[in-house]
C-alpha positions as a printed Julia matrix, in Angstrom:
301×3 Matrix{Float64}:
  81.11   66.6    29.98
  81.28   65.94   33.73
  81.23   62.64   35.01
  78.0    63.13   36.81
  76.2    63.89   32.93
  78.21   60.56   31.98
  76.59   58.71   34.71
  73.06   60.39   33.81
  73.83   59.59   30.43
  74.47   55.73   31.0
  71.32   55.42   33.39
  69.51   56.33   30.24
  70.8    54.58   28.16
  70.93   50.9    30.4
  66.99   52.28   31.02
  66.16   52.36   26.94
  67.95   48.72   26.6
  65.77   47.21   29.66
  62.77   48.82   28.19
  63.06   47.42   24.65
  63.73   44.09   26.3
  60.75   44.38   28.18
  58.58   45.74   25.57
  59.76   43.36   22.91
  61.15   45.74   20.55
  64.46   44.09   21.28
  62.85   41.56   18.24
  63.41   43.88   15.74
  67.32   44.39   16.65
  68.15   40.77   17.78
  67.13   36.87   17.92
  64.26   36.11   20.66
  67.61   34.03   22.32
  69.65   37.1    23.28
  66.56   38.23   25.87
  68.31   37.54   29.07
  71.79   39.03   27.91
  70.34   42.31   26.67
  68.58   42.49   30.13
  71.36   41.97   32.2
  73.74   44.54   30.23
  70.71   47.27   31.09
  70.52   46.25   34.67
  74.31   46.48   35.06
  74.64   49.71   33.33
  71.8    51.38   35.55
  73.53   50.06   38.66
  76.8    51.45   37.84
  75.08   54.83   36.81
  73.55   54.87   40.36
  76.46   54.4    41.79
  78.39   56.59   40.32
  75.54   59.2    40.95
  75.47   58.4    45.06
  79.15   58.25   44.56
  79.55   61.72   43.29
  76.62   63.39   45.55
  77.93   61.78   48.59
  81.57   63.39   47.84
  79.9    67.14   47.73
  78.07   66.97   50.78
  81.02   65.74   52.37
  83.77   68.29   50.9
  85.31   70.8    53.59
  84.52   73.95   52.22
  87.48   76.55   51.67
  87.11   80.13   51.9
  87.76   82.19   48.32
  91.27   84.28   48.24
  90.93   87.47   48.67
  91.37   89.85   45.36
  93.91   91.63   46.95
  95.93   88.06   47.31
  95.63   87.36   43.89
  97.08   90.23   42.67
 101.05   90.17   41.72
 103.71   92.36   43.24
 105.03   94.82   40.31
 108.16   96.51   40.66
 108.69  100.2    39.46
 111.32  101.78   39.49
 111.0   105.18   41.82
 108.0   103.77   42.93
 105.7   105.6    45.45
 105.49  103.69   48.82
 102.17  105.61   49.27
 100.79  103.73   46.34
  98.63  100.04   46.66
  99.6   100.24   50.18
 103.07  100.38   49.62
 103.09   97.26   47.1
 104.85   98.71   44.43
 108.12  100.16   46.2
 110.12  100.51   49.62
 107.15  101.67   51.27
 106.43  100.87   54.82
 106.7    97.46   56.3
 108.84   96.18   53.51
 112.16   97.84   53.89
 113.91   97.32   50.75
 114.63   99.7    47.92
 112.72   99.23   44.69
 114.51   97.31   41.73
 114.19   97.62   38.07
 111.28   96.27   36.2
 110.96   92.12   35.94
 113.95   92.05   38.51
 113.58   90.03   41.43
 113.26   91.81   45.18
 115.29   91.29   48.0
 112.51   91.7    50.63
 110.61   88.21   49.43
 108.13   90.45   46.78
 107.05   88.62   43.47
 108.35   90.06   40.07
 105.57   90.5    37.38
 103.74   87.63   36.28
 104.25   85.82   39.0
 100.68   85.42   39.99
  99.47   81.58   41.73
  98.24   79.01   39.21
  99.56   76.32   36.65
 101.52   77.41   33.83
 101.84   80.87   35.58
  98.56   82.22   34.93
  96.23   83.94   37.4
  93.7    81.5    37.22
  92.29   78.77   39.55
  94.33   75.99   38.57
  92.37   75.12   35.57
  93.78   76.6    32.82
  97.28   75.31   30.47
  99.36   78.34   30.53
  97.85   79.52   27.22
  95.28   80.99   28.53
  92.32   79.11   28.23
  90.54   76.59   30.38
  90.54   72.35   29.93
  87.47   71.18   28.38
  86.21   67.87   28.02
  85.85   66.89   24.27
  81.71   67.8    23.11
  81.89   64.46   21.03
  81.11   62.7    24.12
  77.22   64.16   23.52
  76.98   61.85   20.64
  76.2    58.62   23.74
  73.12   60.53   23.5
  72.2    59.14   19.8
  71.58   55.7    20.65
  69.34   56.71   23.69
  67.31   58.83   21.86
  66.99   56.03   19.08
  65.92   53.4    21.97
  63.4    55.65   23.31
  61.67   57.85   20.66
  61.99   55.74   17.23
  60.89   51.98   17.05
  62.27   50.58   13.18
  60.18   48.3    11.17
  61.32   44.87   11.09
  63.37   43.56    7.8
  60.92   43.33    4.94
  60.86   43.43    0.92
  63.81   45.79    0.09
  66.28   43.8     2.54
  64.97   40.38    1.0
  65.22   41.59   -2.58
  68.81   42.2    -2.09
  70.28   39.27   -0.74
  70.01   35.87   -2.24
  68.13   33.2    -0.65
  69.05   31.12    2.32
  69.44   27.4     1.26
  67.65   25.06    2.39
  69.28   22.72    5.47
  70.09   19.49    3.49
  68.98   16.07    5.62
  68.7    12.39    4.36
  65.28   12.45    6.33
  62.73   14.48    7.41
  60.29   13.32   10.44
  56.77   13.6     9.09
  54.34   16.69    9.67
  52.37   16.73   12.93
  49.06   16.19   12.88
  46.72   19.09   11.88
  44.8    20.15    8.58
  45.99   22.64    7.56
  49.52   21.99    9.3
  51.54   25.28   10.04
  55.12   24.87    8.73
  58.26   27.18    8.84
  59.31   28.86    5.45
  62.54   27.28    5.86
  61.6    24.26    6.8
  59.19   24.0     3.4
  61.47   24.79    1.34
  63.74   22.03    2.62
  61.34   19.33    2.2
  60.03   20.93   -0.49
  64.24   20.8    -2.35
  65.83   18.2    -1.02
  63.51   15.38    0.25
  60.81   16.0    -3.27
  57.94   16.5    -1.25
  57.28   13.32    0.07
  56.77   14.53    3.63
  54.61   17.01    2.19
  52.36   14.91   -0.49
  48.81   14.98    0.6
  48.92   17.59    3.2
  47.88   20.8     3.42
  50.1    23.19    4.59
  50.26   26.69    6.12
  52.62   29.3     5.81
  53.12   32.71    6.93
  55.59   35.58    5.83
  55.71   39.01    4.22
  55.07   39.34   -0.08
  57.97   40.58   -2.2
  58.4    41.11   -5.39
  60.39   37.95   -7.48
  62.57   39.09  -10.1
  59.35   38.42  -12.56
  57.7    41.2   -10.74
  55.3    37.92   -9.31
  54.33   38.25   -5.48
  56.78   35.73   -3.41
  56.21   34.8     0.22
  59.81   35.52    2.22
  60.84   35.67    5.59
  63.91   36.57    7.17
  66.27   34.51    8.88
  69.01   35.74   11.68
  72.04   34.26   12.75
  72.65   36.74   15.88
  71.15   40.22   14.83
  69.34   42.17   11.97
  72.9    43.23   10.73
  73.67   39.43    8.88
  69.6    38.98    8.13
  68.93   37.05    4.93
  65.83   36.11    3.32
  64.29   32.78    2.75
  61.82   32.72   -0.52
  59.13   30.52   -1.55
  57.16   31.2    -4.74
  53.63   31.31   -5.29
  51.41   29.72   -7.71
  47.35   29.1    -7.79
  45.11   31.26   -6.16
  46.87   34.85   -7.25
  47.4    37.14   -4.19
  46.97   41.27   -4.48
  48.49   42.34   -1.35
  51.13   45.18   -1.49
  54.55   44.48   -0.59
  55.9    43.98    2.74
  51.98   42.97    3.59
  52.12   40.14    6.28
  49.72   36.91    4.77
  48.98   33.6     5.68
  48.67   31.39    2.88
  46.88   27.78    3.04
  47.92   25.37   -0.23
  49.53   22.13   -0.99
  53.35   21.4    -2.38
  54.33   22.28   -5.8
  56.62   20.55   -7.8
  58.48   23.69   -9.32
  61.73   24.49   -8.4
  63.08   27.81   -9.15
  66.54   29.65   -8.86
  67.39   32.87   -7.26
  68.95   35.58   -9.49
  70.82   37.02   -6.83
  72.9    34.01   -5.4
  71.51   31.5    -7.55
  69.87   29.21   -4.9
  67.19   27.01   -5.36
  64.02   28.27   -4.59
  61.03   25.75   -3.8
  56.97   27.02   -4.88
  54.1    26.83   -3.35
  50.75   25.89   -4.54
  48.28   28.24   -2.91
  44.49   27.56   -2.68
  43.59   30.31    0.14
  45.23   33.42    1.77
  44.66   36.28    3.92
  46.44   39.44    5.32
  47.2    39.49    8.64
  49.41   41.75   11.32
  52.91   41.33   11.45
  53.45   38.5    14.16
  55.34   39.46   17.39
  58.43   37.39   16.21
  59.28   38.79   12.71
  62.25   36.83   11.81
  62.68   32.94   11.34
């Protein structure tokens, strides 16, 4: 791979991560935080693929240009012995214009000839200076074509976000212990965060929940009952270290399929459960209305 395809290679690739950033299919990779960084590593990688493109464009139009050797210079001198002088133009003995006599085979002349083999070229091969002396040219290693992978990922294939199967195997995130929670804003129904319900719901009882209704969105997945539960996951940097955060569902049953996006409108319910998986607490929710909606432009908590 030359370096110019390198360079090509990289503008691609720097293109594909400022397009996903711009596009906002970044969110299914990373946190909404990491925006600006993701940007900036595109815009540096397409500036130092342009350069190196103008770099190596610039050096060919300014290259002297050599004229080829002749095949008759690239041939070697060969020694027989008895050798007729009329022969190659007197290359191969005593012939004209070279007054010496002709030696054995492989034995060096006295009148500045080259013994067999003794062509120009590294490793004393007849080549142009690119092969080893074993008779084959350099390559550069083909595993270098695999920088094309991720491109072609960025560009052609946009993944799902994190849904039932990821949350159904990883226990549930606890919820952020606090000695007090701020009340709810104003608003009826008030939206809350899955993870913030479920710590008011586990450790402050509900009581900055009692007598409100409350809103909550996330994706159904099955609880270990096979019962629908409404989860959402939560990132510390990337999708890599994603974990779920589960609330269950009681009242008004819900029929949508897993991985469905709902909104669900209900009050606090006292039932705490426990998660199978990592045995966390797990608070419920006491639903009174839902719907199915599209998956919001920020999938992760």
């Amino acid at each position: 791979m030359s370096r110019m395809t390198q360079a090509v290679i990289m503008l691609l690739f720097g293109g594909a991560i400022i397009k996903a950033t711009v596009t906002d299919v970044f969110l299914r990779y990373v946190k909404e935080g990491l925006r600006p960084f993701l940007l900036l590593a595109g815009i540096v990688l397409v500036a130092a693929a342009v350069m190196t493109i103008w770099y190596d464009l610039r050096a060919l139009r300014t290259a002297p240009k050599t004229k080829a050797p002749s095949r008759r210079s690239q041939r070697p001198n060969v020694t027989v012995p008895g050798g007729d002088p009329t022969r190659d133009g007197g290359t191969n003995g005593g012939g004209p214009g070279h007054g010496g006599e002709p030696g054995p085979v492989g034995e060096p002349r006295h009148d500045g000839e080259q013994e067999i083999g003794g062509g120009s070229g590294r490793g004393g091969g007849f080549g142009d200076g690119h092969d080893d002396g074993h008779g084959h040219a350099h390559h550069e290693p083909r595993v270098g074509w695999l920088l094309l992978l991720p491109v072609l990922g960025l560009l052609l294939i946009s993944p799902p976000a994190l849904g039932s199967f990821a949350a159904g195997q990883a226990g549930s995130v606890g919820p952020a212990a606090a000695s007090d929670y701020p009340p709810l804003p104003a608003g009826d129904p008030v939206e809350v965060s899955l993870l913030d319900y479920a710590s008011r719901a586990v450790f402050d009882g509900g009581k900055s929940l009692a007598g409100r209704n409350v809103k909550l969105t996330g994706f159904i997945t099955p609880g270990p009952d096979g019962k629908p539960m409404l989860a959402r996951m939560v990132l510390t940097c990337c999708a890599a270290d994603g974990r779920p955060i589960k609330i269950g569902l009681t009242g008004a049953p819900i029929d949508a399929p897993a991985d469905a996006w709902v909104q669900v409108i209900g009050v606090y319910s006292t039932q705490i459960g426990t998660d199978p998986v990592n045995q966390a607490q797990v608070a419920f929710f006491d639903v009174h209305s839902w719907q199915e909606i599209e998956e919001p432009k920020q999938p992760y908590a």
